[in-house]
C-alpha positions as CSV (number, residue, x, y, z in Angstrom):
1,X,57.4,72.8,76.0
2,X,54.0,73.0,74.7
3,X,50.2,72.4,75.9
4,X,47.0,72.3,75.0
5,X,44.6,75.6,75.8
6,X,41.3,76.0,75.2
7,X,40.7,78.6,72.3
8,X,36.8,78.8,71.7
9,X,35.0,75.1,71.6
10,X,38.5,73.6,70.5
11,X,41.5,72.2,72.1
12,X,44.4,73.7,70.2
13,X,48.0,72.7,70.9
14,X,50.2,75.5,71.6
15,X,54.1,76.2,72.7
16,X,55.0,79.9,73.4
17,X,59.1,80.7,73.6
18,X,60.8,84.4,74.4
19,X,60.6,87.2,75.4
20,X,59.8,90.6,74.4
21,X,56.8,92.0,71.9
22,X,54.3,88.9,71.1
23,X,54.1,87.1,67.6
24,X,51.5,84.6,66.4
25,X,52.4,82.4,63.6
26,X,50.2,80.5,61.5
27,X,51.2,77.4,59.3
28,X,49.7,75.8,56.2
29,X,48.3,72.4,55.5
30,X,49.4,69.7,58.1
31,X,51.9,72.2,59.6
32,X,52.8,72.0,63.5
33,X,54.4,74.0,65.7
34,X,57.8,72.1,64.7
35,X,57.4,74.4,61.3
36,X,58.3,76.9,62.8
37,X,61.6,75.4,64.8
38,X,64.0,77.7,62.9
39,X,61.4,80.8,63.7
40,X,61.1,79.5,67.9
41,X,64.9,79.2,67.9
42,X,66.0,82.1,65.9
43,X,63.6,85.0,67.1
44,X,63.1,84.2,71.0
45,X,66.0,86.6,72.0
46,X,63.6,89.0,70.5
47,X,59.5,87.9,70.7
48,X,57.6,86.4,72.5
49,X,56.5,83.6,69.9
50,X,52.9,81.9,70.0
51,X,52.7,78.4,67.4
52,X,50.4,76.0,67.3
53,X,49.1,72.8,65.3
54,X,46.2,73.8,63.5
55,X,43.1,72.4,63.8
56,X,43.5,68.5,62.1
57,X,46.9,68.4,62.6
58,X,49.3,67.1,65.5
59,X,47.8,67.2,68.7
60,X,45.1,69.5,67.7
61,X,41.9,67.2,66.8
62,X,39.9,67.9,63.5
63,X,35.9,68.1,65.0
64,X,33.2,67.2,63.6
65,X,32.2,70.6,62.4
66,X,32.9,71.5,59.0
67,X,35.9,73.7,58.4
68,X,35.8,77.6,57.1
69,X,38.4,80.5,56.8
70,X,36.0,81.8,59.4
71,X,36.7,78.8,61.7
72,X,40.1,78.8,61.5
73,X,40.3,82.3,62.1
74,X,38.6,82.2,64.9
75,X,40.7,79.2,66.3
76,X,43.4,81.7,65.9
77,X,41.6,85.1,68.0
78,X,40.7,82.4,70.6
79,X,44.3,81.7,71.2
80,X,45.1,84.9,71.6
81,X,41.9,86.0,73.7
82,X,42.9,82.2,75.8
83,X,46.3,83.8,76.7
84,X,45.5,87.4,77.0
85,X,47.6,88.8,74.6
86,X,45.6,92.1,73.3
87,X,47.3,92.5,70.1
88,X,50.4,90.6,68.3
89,X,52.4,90.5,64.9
90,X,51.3,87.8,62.9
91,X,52.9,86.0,60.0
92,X,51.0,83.4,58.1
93,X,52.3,81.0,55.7
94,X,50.3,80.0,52.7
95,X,46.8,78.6,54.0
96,X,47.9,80.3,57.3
97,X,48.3,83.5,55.8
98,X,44.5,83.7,54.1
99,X,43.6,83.1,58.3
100,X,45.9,85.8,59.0
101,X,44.1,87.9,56.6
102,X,40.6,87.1,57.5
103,X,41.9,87.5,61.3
104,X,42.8,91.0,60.6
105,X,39.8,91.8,59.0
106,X,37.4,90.3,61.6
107,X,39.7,91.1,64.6
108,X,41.9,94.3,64.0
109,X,42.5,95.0,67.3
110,X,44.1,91.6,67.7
111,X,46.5,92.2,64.4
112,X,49.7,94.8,65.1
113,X,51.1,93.8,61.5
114,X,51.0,90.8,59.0
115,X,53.5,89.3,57.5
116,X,51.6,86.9,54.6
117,X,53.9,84.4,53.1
118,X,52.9,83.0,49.9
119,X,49.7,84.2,50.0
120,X,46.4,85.0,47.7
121,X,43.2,86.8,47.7
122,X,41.2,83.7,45.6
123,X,43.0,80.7,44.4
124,X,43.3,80.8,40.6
125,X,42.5,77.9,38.4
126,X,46.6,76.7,38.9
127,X,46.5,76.5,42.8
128,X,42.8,75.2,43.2
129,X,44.0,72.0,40.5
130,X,46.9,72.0,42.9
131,X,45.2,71.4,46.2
132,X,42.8,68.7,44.4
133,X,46.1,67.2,43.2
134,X,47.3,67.1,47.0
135,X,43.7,65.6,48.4
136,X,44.0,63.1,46.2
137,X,47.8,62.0,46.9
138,X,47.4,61.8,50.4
139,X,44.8,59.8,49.6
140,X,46.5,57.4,47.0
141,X,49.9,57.6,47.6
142,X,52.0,54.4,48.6
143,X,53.3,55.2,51.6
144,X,53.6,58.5,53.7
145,X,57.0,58.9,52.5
146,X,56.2,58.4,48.8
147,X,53.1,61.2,49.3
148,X,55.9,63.6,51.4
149,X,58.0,63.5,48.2
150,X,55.4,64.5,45.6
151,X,53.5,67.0,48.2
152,X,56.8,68.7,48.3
153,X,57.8,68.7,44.7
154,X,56.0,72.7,44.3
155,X,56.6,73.5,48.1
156,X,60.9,73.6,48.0
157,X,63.0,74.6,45.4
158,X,64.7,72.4,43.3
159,X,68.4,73.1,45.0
160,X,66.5,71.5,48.5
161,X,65.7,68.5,46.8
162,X,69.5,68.4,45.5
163,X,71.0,68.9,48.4
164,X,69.3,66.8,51.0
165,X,67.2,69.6,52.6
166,X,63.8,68.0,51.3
167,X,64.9,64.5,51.9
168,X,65.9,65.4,56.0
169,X,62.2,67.1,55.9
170,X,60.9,64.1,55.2
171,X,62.6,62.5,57.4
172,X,61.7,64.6,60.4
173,X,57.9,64.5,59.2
174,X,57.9,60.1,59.1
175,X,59.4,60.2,62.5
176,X,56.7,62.8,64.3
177,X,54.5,60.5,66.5
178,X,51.1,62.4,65.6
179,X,50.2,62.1,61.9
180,X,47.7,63.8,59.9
181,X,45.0,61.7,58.6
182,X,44.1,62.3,54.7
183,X,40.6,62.6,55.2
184,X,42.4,65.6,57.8
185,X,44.0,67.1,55.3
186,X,41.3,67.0,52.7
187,X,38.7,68.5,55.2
188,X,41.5,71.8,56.1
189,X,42.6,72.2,52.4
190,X,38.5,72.1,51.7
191,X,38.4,75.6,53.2
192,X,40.7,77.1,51.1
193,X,39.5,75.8,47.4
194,X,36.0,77.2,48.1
195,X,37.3,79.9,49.4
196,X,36.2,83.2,47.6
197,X,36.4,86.4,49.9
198,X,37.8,88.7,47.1
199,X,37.6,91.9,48.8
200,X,39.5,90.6,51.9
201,X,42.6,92.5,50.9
202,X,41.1,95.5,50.6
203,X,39.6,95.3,54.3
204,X,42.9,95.0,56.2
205,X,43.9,97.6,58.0
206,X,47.3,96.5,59.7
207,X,50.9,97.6,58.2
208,X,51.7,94.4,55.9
209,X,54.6,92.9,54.3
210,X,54.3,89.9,51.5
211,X,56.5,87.7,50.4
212,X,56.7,85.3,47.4
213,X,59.3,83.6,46.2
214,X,59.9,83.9,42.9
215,X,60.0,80.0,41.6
216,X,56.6,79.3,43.5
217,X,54.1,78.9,40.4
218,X,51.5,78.6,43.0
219,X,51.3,82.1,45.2
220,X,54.0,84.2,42.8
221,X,51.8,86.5,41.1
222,X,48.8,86.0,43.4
223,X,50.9,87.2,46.1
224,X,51.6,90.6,44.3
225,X,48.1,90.8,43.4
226,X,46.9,90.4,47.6
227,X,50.1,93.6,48.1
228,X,48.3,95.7,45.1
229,X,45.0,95.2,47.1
230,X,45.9,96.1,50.4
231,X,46.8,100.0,51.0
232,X,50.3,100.8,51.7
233,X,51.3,96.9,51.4
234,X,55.1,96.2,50.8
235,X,55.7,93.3,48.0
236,X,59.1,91.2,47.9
237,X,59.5,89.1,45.9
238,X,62.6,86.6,46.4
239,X,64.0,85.2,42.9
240,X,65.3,81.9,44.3
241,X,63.1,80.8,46.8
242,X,59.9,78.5,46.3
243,X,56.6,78.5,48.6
244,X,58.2,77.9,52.3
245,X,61.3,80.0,52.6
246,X,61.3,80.3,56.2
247,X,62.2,76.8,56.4
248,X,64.9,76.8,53.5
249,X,66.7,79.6,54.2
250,X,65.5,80.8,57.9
251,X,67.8,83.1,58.7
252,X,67.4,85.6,55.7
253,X,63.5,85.1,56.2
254,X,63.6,86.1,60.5
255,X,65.8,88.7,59.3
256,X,63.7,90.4,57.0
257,X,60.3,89.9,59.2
258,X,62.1,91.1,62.3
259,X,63.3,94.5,60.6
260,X,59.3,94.9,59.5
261,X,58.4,94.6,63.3
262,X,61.1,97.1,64.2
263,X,60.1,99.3,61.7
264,X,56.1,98.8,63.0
265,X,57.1,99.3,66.3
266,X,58.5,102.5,65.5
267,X,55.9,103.7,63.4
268,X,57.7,103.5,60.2
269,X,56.3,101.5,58.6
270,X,53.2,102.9,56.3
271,X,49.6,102.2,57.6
272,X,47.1,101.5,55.0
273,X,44.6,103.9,54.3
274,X,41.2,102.9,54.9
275,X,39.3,102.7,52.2
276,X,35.7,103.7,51.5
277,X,33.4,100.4,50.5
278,X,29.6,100.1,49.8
279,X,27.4,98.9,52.3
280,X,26.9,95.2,52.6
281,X,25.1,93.4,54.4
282,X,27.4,91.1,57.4
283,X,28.7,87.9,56.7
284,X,27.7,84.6,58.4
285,X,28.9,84.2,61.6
286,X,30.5,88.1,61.6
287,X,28.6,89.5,64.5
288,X,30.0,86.6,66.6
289,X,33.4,88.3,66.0
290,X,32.3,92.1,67.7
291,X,34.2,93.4,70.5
């Protein structure tokens, strides 16, 4: 059962399930904790699992304030700092996994290891057209069904949509009580098309696995390039799967990220070197962030 906490200036829905070492996992545009269902249910004999509606959607309000990577990074270390958990794995999905890099990079000691799933260091040309695309749908679209069905189109592979996968998604999402508004959604996916960190990568010092699947034309070779960036980064890349394979096939997906914690855990996995940058002068906001 979830609650609200306080996490900074924002009141940020959260449900926490298991036991064992702690994992915070960040979703994408309009995602809820109920993302992550098949992660809460399939990893709590093992973790201690932290989700949460991001700020915008669910029952986590969208302020007035504009929205930033920054922000939403810091909505994220404020949950953690709210429920005193010093350091955790954290997996983020798509816009939640350019927060989980930008968390790392402003809050190491909050970051054991990333997992980045479908991830990018800058959106090319493709993906920023893309997110327009998706403003503009929720925007236009019929009905909230008819917009599910096109939004998902480049987020589930083409055998989900077959075989009723997709169509039960939608259904779930029409069903949840507390919707998204567009103007919501265009205001979150705002903060990721002018977006343009490019040496984030290169800044993160936590052991980190990405994953892409290999008929995502979104965040397939983006993904690889955010691995080549970050020192000692593992790249998979999964043929089959589109952009959210921890929802299409969940099992494969918690056990591939749970091995990576194991192997973290006992310092197997390989910690990136730190590498040697040029002076530059703090960014906005960055001194905010000190310990």
């Amino acid at each position: 059962m979830g609650g609200h906490i306080r996490a900074g200036d924002l009141d940020v829905w959260v449900e926490q399930v298991g036991t064992g070492s702690d994992v915070l996992l960040i979703g994408g545009a309009g995602d809820t904790v109920e993302s992550w269902q098949f992660q809460l249910d399939g990893l709590a004999d093992r973790y201690r699992l932290t989700a949460f509606d991001t700020r915008g959607a669910g029952r986590t309000a969208m302020p007035d304030d504009a929205v930033t990577v920054e922000v939403l990074a810091g909505d994220a270390a404020g949950i953690l700092d709210a429920l005193g958990i010093p350091s955790a794995h954290v997996a983020g999905f798509s816009g939640g996994s350019i927060v989980a890099q930008e968390l790392a990079v402003r809050r190491p000691d909050l970051v054991r290891s990333l997992v980045l799933q479908s991830t990018w260091a800058v959106p090319d040309v493709y993906l920023r057209t893309w997110m327009r695309c998706v403003q503009w749908l929720a925007e236009r679209a019929p009905s909230e069904r008819a917009f599910l069905e096109g939004f998902f189109l480049d987020i589930y592979t083409a055998r989900a949509h077959e075989d009723g996968t997709v169509a039960a998604f939608v259904d779930q999402v029409v069903a949840f009580p507390h919707k998204q508004a567009p103007q919501d959604l265009r205001t979150y996916l705002d903060a990721f098309v002018d977006d343009d960190v490019r040496d984030r990568p290169r800044r993160i010092t936590a052991p980190t696995l990405v994953l892409a699947g290999g008929v995502d034309s979104a965040a397939r070779a983006l993904g690889r390039a955010v691995a080549d960036e970050v020192s000692g980064a593992r790249f998979e890349l999964w043929e089959t799967e589109c952009h959210q394979p921890f929802q299409e096939v969940p099992d494969r997906w918690n056990a591939r990220v749970a091995s990576f914690w194991r192997e973290v855990e006992a310092g197997r996995a390989a910690a990136p070197v730190p590498r040697v940058a040029a002076h530059r002068p703090a960014l906005i906001g960055e001194e905010e962030w000190a310990d």
